[in-house]
mmCIF file as Biopython writes it, N, C-alpha, C and O atoms, coordinates in Angstrom:
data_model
#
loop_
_atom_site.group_PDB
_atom_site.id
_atom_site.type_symbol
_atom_site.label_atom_id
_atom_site.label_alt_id
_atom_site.label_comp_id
_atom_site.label_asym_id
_atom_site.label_entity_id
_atom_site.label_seq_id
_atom_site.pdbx_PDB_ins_code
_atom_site.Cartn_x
_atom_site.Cartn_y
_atom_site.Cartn_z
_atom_site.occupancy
_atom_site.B_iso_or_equiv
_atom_site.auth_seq_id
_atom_site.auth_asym_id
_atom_site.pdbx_PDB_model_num
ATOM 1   N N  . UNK A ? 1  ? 0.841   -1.193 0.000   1.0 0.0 1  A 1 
ATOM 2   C CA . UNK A ? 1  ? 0.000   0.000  0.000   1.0 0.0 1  A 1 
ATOM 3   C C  . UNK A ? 1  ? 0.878   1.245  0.000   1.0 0.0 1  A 1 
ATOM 4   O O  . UNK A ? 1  ? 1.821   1.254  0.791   1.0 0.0 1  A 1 
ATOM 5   N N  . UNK A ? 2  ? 0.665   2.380  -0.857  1.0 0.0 2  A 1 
ATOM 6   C CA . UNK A ? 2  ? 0.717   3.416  -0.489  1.0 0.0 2  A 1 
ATOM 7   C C  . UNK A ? 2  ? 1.226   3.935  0.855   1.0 0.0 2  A 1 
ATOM 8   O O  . UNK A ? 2  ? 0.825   3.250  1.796   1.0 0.0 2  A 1 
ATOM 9   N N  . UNK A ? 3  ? 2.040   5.016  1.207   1.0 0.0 3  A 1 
ATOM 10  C CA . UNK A ? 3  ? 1.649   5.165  2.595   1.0 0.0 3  A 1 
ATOM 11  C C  . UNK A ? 3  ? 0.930   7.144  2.318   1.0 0.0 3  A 1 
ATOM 12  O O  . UNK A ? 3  ? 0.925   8.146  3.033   1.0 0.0 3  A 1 
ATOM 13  N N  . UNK A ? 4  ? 0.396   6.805  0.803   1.0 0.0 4  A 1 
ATOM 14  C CA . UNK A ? 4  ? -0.073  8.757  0.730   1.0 0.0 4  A 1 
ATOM 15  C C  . UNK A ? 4  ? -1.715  8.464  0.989   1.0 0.0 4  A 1 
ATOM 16  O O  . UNK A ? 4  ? -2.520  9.329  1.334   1.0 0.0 4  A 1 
ATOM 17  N N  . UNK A ? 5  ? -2.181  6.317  0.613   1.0 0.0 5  A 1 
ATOM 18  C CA . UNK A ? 5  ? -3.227  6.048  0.789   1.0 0.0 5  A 1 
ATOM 19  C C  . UNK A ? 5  ? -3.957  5.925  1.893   1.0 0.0 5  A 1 
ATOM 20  O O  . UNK A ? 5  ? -3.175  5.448  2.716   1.0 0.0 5  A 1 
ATOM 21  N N  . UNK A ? 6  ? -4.944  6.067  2.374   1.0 0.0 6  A 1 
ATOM 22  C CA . UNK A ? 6  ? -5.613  5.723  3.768   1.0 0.0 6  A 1 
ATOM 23  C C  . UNK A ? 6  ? -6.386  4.469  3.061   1.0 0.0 6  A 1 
ATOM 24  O O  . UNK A ? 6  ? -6.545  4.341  1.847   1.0 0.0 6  A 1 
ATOM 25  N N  . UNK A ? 7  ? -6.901  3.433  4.235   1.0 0.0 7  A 1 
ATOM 26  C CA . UNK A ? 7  ? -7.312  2.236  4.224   1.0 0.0 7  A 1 
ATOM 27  C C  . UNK A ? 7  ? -9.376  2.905  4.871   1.0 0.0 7  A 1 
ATOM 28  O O  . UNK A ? 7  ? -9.960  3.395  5.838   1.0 0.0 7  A 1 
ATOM 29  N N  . UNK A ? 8  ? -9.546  2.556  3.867   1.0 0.0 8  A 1 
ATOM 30  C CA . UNK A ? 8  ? -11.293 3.374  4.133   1.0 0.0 8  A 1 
ATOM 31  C C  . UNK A ? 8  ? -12.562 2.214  3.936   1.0 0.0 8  A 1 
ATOM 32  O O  . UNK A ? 8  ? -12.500 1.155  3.313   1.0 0.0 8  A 1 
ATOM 33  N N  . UNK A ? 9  ? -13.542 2.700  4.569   1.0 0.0 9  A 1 
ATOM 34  C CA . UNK A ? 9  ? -14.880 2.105  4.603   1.0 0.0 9  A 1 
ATOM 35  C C  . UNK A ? 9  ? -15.986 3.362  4.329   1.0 0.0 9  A 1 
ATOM 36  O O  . UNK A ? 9  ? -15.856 4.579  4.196   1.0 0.0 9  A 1 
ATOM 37  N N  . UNK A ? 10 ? -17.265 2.334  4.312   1.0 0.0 10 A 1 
ATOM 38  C CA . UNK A ? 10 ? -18.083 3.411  3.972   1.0 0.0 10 A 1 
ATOM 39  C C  . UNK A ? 10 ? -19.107 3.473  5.142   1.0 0.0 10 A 1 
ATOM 40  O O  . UNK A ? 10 ? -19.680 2.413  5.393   1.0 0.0 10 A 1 
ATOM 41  N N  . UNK A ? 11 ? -19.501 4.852  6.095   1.0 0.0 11 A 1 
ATOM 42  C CA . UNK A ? 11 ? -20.504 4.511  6.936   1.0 0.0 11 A 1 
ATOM 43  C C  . UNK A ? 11 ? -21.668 5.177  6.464   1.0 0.0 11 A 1 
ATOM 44  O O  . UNK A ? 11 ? -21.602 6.226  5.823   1.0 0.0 11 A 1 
ATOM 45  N N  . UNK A ? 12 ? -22.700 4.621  6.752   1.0 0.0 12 A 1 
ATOM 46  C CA . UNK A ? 12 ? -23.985 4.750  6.621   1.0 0.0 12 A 1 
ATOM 47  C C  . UNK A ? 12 ? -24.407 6.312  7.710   1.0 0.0 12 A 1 
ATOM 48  O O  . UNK A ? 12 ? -24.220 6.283  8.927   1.0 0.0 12 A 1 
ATOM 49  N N  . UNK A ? 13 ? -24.931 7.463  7.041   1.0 0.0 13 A 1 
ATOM 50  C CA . UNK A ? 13 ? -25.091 8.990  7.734   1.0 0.0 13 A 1 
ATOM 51  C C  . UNK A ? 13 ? -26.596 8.889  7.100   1.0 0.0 13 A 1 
ATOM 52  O O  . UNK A ? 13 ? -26.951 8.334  6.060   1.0 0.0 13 A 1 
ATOM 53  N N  . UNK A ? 14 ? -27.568 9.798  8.328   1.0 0.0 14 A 1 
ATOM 54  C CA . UNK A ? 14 ? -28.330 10.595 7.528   1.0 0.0 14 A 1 
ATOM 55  C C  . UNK A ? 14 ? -28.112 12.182 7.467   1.0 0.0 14 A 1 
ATOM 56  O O  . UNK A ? 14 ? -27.754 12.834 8.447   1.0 0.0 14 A 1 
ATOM 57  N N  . UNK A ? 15 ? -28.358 12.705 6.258   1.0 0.0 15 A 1 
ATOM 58  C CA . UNK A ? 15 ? -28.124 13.742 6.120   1.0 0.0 15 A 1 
ATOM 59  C C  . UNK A ? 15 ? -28.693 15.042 6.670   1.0 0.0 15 A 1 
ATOM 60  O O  . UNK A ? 15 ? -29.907 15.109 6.865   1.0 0.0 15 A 1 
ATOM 61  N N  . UNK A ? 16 ? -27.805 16.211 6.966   1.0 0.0 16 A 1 
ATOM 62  C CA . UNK A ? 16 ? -28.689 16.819 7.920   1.0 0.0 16 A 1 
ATOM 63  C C  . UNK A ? 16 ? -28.360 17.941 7.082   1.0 0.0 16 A 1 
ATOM 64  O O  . UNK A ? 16 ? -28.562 18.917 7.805   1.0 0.0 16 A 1 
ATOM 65  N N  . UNK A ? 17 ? -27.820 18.491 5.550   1.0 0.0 17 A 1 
ATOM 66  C CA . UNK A ? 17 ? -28.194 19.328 4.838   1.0 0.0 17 A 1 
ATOM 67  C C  . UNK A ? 17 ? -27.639 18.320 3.064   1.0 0.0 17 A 1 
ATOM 68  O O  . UNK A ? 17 ? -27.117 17.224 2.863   1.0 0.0 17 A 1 
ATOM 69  N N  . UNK A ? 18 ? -28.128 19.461 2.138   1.0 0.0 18 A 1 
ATOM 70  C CA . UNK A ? 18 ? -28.109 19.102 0.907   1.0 0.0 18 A 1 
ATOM 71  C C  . UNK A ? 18 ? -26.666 18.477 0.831   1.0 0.0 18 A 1 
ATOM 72  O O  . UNK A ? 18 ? -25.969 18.622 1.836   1.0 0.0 18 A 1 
ATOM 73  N N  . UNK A ? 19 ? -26.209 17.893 -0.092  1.0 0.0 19 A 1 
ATOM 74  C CA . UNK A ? 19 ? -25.169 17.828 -0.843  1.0 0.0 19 A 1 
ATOM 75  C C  . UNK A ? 19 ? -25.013 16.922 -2.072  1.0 0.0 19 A 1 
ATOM 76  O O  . UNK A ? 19 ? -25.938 16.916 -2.885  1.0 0.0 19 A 1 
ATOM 77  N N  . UNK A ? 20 ? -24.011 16.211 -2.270  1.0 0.0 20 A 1 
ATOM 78  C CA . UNK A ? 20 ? -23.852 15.524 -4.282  1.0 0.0 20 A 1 
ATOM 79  C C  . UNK A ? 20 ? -23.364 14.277 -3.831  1.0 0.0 20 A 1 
ATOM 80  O O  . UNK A ? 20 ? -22.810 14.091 -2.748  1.0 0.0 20 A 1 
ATOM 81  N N  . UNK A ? 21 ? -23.532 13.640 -4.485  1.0 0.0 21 A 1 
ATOM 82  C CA . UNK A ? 21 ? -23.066 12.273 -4.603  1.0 0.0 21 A 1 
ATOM 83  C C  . UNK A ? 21 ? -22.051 11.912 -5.725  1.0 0.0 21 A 1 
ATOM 84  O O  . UNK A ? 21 ? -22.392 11.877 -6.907  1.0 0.0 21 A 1 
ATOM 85  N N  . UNK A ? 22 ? -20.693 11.626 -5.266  1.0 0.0 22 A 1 
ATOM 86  C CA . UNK A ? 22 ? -19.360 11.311 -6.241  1.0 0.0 22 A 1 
ATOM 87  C C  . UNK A ? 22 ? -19.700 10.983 -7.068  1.0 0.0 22 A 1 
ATOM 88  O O  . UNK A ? 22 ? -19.593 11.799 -7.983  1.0 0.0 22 A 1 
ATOM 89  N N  . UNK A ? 23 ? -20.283 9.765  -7.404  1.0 0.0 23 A 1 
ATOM 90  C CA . UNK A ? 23 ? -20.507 8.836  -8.203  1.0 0.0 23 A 1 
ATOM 91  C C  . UNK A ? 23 ? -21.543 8.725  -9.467  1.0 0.0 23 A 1 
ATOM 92  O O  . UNK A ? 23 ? -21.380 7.994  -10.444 1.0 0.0 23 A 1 
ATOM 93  N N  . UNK A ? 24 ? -22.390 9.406  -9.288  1.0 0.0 24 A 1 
ATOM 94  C CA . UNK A ? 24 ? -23.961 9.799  -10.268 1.0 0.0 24 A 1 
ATOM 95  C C  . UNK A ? 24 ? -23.938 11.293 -10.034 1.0 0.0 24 A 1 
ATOM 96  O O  . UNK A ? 24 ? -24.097 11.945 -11.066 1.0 0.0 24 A 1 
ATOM 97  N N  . UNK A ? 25 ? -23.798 11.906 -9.057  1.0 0.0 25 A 1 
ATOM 98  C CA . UNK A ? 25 ? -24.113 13.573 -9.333  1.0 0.0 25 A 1 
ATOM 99  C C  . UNK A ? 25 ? -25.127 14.288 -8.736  1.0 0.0 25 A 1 
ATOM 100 O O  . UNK A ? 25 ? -25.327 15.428 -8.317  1.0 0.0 25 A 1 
ATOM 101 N N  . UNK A ? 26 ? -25.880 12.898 -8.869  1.0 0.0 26 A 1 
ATOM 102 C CA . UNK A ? 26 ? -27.304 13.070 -7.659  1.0 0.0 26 A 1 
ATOM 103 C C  . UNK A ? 26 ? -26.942 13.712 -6.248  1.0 0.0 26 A 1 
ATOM 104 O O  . UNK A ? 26 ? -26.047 13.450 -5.443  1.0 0.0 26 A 1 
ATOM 105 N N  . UNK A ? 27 ? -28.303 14.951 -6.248  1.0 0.0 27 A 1 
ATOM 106 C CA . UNK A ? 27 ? -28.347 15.151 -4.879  1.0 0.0 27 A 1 
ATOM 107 C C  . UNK A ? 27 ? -29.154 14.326 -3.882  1.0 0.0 27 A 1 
ATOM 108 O O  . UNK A ? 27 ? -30.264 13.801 -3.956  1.0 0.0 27 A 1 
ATOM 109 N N  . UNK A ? 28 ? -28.073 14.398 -2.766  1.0 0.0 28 A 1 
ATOM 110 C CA . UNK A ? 28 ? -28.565 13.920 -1.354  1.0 0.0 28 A 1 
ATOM 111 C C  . UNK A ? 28 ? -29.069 15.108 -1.207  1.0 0.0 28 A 1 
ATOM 112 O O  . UNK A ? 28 ? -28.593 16.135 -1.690  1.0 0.0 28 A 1 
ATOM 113 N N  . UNK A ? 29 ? -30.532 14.984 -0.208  1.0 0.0 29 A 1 
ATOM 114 C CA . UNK A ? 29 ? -31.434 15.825 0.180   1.0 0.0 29 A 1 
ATOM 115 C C  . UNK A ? 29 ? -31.183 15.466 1.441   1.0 0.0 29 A 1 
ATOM 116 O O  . UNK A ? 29 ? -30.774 14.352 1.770   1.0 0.0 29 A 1 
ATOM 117 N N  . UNK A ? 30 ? -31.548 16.909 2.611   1.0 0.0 30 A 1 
ATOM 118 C CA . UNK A ? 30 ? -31.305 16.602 3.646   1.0 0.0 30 A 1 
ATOM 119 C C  . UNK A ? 30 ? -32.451 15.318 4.103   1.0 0.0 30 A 1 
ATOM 120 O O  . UNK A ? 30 ? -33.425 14.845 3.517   1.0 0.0 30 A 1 
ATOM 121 N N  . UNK A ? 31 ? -31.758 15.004 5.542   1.0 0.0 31 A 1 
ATOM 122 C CA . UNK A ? 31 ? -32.515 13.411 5.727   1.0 0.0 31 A 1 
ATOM 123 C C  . UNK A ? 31 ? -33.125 12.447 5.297   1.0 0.0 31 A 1 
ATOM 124 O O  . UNK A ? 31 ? -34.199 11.949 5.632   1.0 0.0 31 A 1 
ATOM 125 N N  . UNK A ? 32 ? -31.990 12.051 4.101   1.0 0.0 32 A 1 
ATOM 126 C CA . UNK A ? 32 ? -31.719 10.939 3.252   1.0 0.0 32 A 1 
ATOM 127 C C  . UNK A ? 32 ? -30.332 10.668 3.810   1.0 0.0 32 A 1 
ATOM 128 O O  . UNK A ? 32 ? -29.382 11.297 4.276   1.0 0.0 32 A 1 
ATOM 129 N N  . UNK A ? 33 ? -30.852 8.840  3.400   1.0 0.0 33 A 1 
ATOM 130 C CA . UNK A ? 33 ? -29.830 8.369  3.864   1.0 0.0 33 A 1 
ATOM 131 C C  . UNK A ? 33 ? -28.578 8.474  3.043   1.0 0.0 33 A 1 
ATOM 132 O O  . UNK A ? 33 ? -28.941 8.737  1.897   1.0 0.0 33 A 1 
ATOM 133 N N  . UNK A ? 34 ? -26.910 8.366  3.121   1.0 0.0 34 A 1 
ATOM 134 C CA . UNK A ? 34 ? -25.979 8.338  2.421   1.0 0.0 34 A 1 
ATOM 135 C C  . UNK A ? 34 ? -24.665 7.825  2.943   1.0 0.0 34 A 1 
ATOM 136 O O  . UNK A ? 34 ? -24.306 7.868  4.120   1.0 0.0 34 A 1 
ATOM 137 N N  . UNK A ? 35 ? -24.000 7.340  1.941   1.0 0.0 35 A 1 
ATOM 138 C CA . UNK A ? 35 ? -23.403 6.958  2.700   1.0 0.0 35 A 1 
ATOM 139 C C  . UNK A ? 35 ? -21.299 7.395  2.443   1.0 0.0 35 A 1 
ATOM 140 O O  . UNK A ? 35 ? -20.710 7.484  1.366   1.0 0.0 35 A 1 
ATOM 141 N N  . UNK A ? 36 ? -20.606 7.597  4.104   1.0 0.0 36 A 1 
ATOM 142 C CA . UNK A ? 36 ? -19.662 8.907  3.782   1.0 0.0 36 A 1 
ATOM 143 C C  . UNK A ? 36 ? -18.243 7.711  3.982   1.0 0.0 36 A 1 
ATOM 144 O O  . UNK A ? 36 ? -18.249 6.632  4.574   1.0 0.0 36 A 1 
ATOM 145 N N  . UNK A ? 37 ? -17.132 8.387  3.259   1.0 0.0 37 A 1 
ATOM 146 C CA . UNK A ? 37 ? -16.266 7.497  3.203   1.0 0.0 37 A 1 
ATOM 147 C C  . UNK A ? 37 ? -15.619 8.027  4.594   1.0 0.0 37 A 1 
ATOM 148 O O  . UNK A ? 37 ? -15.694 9.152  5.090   1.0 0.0 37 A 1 
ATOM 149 N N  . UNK A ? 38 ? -14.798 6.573  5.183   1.0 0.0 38 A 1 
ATOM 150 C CA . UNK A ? 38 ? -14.335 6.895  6.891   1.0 0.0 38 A 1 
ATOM 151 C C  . UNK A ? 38 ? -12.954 6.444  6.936   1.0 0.0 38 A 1 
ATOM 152 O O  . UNK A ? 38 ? -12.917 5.417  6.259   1.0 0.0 38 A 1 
ATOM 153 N N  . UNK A ? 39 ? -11.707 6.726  7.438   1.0 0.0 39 A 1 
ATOM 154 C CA . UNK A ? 39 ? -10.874 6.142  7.259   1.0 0.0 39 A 1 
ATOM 155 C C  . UNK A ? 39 ? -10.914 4.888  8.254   1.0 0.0 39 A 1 
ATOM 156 O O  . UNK A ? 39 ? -11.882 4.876  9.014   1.0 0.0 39 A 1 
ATOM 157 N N  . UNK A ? 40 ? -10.037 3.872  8.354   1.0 0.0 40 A 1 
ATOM 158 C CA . UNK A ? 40 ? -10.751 2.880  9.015   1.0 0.0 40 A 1 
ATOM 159 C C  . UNK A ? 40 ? -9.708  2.697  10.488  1.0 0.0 40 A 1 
ATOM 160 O O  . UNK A ? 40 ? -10.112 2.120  11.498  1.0 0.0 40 A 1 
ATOM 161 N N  . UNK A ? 41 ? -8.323  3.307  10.360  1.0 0.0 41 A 1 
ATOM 162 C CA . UNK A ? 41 ? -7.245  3.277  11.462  1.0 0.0 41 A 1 
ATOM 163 C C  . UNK A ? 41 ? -6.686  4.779  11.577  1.0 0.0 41 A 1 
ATOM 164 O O  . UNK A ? 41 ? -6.081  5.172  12.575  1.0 0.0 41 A 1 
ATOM 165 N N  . UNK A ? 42 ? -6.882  5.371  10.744  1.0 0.0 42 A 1 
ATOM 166 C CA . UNK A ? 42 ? -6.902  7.154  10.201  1.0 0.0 42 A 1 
ATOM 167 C C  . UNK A ? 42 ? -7.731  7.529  10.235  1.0 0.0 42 A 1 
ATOM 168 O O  . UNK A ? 42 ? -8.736  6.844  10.049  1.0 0.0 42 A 1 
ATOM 169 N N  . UNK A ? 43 ? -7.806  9.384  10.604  1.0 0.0 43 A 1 
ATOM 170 C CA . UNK A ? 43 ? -8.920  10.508 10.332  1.0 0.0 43 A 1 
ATOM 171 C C  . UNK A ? 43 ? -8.863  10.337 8.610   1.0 0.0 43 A 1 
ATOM 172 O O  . UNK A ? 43 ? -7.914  9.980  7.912   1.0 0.0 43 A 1 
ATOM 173 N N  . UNK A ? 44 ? -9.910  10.637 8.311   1.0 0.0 44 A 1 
ATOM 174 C CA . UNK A ? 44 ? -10.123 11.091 6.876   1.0 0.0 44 A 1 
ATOM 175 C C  . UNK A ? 44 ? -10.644 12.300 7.115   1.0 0.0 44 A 1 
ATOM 176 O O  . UNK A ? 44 ? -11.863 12.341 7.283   1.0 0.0 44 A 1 
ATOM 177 N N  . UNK A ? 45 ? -9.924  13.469 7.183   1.0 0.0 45 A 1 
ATOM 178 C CA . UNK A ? 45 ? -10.988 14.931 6.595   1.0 0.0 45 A 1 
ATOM 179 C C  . UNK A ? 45 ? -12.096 14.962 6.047   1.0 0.0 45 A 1 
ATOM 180 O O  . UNK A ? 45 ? -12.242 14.325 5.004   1.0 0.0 45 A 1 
ATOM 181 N N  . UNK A ? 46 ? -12.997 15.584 6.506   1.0 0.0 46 A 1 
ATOM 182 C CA . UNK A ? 46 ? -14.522 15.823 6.331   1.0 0.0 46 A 1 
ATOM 183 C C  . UNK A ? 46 ? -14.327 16.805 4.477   1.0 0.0 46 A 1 
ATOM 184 O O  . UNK A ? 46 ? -15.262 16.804 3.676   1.0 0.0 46 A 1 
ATOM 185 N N  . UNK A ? 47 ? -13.411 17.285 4.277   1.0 0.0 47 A 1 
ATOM 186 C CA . UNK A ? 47 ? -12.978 18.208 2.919   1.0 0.0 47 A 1 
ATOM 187 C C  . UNK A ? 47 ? -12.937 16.612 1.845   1.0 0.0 47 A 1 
ATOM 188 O O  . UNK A ? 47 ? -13.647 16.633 0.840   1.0 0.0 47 A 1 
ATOM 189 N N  . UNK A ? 48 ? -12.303 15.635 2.064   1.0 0.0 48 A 1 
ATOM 190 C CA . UNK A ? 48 ? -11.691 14.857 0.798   1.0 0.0 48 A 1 
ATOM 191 C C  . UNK A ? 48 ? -12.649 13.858 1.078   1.0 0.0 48 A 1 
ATOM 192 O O  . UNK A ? 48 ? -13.069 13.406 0.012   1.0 0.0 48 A 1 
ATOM 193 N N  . UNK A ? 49 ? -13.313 13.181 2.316   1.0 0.0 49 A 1 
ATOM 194 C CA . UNK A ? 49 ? -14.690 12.002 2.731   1.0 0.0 49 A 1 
ATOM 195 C C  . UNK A ? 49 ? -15.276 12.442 0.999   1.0 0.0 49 A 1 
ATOM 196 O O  . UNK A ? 49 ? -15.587 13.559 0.587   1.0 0.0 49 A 1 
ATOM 197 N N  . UNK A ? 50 ? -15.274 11.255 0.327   1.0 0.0 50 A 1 
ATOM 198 C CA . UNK A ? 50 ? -16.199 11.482 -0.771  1.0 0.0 50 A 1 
ATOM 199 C C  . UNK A ? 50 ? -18.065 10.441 0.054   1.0 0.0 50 A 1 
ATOM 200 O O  . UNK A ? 50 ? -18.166 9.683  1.019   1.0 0.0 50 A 1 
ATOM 201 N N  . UNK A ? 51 ? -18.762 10.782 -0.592  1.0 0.0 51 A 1 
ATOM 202 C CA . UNK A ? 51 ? -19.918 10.874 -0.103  1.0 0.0 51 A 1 
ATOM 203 C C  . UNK A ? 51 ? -20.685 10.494 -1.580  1.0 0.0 51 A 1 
ATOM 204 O O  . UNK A ? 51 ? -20.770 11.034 -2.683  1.0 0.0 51 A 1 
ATOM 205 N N  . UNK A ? 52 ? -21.356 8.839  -0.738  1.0 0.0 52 A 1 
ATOM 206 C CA . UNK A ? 52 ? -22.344 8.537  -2.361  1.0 0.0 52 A 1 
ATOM 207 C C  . UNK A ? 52 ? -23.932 8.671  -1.449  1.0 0.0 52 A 1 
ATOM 208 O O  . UNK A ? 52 ? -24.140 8.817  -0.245  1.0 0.0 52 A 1 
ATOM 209 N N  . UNK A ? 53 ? -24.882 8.548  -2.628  1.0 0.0 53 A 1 
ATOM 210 C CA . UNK A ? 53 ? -26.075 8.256  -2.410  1.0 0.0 53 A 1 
ATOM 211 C C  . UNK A ? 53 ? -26.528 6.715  -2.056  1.0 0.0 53 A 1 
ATOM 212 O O  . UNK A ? 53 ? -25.731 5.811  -2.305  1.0 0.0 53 A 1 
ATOM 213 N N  . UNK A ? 54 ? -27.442 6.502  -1.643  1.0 0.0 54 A 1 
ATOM 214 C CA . UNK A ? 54 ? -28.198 5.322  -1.322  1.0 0.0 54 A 1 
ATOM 215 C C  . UNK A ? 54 ? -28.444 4.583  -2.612  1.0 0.0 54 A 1 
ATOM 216 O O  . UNK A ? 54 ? -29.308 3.783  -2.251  1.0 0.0 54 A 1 
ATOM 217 N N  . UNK A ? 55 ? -28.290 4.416  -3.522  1.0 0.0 55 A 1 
ATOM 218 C CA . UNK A ? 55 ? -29.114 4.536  -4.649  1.0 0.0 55 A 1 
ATOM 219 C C  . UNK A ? 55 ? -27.583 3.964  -5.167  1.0 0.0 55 A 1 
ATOM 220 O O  . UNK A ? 55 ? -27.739 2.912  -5.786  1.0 0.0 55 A 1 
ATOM 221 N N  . UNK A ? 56 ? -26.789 4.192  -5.118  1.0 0.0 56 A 1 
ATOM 222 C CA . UNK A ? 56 ? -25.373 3.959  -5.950  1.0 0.0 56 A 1 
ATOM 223 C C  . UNK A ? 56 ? -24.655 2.882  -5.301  1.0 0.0 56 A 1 
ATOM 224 O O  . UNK A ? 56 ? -24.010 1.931  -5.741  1.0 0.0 56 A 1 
ATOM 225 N N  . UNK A ? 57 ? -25.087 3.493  -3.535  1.0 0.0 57 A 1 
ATOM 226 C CA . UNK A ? 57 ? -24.291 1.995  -2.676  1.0 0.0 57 A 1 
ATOM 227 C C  . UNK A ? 57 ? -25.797 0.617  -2.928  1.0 0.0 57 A 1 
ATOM 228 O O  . UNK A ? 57 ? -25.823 -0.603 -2.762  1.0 0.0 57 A 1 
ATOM 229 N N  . UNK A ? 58 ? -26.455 1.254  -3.215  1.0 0.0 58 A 1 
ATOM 230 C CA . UNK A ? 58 ? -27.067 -0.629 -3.388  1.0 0.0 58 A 1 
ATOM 231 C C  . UNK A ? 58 ? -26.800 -0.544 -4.640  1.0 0.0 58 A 1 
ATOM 232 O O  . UNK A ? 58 ? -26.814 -1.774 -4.704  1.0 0.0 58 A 1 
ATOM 233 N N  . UNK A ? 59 ? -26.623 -0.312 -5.449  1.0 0.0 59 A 1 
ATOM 234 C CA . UNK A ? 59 ? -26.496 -0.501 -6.866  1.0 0.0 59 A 1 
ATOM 235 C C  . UNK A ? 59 ? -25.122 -1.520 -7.435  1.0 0.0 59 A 1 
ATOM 236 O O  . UNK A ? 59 ? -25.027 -2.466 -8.217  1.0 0.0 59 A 1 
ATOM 237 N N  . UNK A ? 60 ? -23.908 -0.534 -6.338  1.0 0.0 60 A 1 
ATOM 238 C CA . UNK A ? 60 ? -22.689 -1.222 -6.974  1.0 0.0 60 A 1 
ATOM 239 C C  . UNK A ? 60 ? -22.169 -1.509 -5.893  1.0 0.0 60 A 1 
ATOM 240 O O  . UNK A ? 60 ? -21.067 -2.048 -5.997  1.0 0.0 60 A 1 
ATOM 241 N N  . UNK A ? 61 ? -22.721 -1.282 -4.424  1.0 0.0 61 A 1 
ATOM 242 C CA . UNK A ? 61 ? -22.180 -1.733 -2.832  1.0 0.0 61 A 1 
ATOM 243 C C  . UNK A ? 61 ? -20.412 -1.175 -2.732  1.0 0.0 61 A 1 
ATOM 244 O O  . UNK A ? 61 ? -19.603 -0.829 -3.593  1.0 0.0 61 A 1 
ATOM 245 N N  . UNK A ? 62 ? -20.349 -1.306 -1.242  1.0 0.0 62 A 1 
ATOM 246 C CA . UNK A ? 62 ? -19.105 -0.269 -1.280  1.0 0.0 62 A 1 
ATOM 247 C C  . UNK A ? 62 ? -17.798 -0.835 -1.836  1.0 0.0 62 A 1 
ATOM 248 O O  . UNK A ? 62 ? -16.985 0.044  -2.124  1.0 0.0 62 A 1 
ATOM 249 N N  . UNK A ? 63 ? -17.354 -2.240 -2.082  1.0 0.0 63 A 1 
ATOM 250 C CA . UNK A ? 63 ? -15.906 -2.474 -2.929  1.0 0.0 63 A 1 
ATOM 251 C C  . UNK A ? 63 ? -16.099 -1.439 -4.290  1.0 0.0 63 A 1 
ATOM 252 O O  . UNK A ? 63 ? -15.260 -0.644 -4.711  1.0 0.0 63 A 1 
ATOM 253 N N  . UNK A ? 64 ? -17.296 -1.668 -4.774  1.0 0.0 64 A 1 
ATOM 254 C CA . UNK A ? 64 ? -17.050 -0.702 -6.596  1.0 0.0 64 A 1 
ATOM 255 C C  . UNK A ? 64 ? -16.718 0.943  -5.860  1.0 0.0 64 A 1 
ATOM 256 O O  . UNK A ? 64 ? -15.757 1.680  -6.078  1.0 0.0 64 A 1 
ATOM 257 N N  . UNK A ? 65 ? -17.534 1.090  -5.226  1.0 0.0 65 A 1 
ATOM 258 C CA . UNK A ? 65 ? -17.642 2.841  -4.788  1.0 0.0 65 A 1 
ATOM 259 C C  . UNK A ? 65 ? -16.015 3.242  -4.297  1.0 0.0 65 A 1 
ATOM 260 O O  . UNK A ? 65 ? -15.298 4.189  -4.618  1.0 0.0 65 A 1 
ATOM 261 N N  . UNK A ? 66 ? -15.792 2.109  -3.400  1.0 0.0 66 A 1 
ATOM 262 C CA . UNK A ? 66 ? -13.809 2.430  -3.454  1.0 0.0 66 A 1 
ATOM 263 C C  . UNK A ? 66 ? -12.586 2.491  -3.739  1.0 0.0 66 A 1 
ATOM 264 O O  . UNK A ? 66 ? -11.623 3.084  -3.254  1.0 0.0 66 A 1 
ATOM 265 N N  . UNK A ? 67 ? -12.849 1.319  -5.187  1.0 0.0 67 A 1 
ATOM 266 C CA . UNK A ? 67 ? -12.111 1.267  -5.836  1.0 0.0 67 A 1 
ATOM 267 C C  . UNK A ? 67 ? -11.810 2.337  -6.495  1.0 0.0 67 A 1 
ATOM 268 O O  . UNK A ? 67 ? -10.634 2.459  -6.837  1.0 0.0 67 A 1 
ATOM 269 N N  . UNK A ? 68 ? -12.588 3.186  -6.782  1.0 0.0 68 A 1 
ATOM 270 C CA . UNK A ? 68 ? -11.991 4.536  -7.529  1.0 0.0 68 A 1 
ATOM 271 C C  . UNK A ? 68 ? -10.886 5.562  -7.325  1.0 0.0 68 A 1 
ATOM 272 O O  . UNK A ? 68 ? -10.190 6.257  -8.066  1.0 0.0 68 A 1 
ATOM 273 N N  . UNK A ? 69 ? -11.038 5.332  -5.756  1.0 0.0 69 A 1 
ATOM 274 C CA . UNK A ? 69 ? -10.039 6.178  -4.939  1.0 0.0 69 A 1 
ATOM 275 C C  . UNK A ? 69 ? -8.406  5.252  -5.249  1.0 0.0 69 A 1 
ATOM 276 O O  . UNK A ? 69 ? -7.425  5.675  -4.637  1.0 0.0 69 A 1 
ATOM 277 N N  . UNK A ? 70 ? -8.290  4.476  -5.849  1.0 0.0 70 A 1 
ATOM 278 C CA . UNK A ? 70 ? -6.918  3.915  -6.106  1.0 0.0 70 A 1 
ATOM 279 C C  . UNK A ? 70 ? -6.020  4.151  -8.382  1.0 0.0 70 A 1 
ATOM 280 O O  . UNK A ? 70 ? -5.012  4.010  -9.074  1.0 0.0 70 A 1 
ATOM 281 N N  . UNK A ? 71 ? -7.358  4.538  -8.379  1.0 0.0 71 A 1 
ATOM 282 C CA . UNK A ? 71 ? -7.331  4.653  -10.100 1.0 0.0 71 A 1 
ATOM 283 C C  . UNK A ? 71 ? -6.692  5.899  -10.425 1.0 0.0 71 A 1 
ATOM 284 O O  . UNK A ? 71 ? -6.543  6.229  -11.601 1.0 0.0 71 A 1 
#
């Protein structure tokens, strides 16, 4: 691994204002569910946490949604 990489998961938030979803573009509306990337032994900054919709994590579940962060 990397050591510029952090080792991440995805937790399940509800939302408590608007925002976008990485992956489709779609907005999260506040209190909808979404779900925010976490580092898993590391802080991950709340600035770089990419953040999908509900809708994308059942679609492609979180291995597809993280793999991107290595591409």
């Amino acid at each position: 691994m990397n050591k510029d990489q952090i080792d991440t998961h995805l937790d399940r938030k509800k939302s408590n204002f608007p925002s976008v979803c990485v992956h489709c573009g779609d907005q999260i509306l506040s209190n909808d569910i979404y779900y925010v990337e976490v580092g898993n032994k590391e802080h991950l900054h709340s600035l770089i946490a990419r953040k999908f919709c509900e809708d994308c994590y059942k679609k492609y579940g979180e291995q597809m949604l993280l793999k991107g962060k290595n591409e």
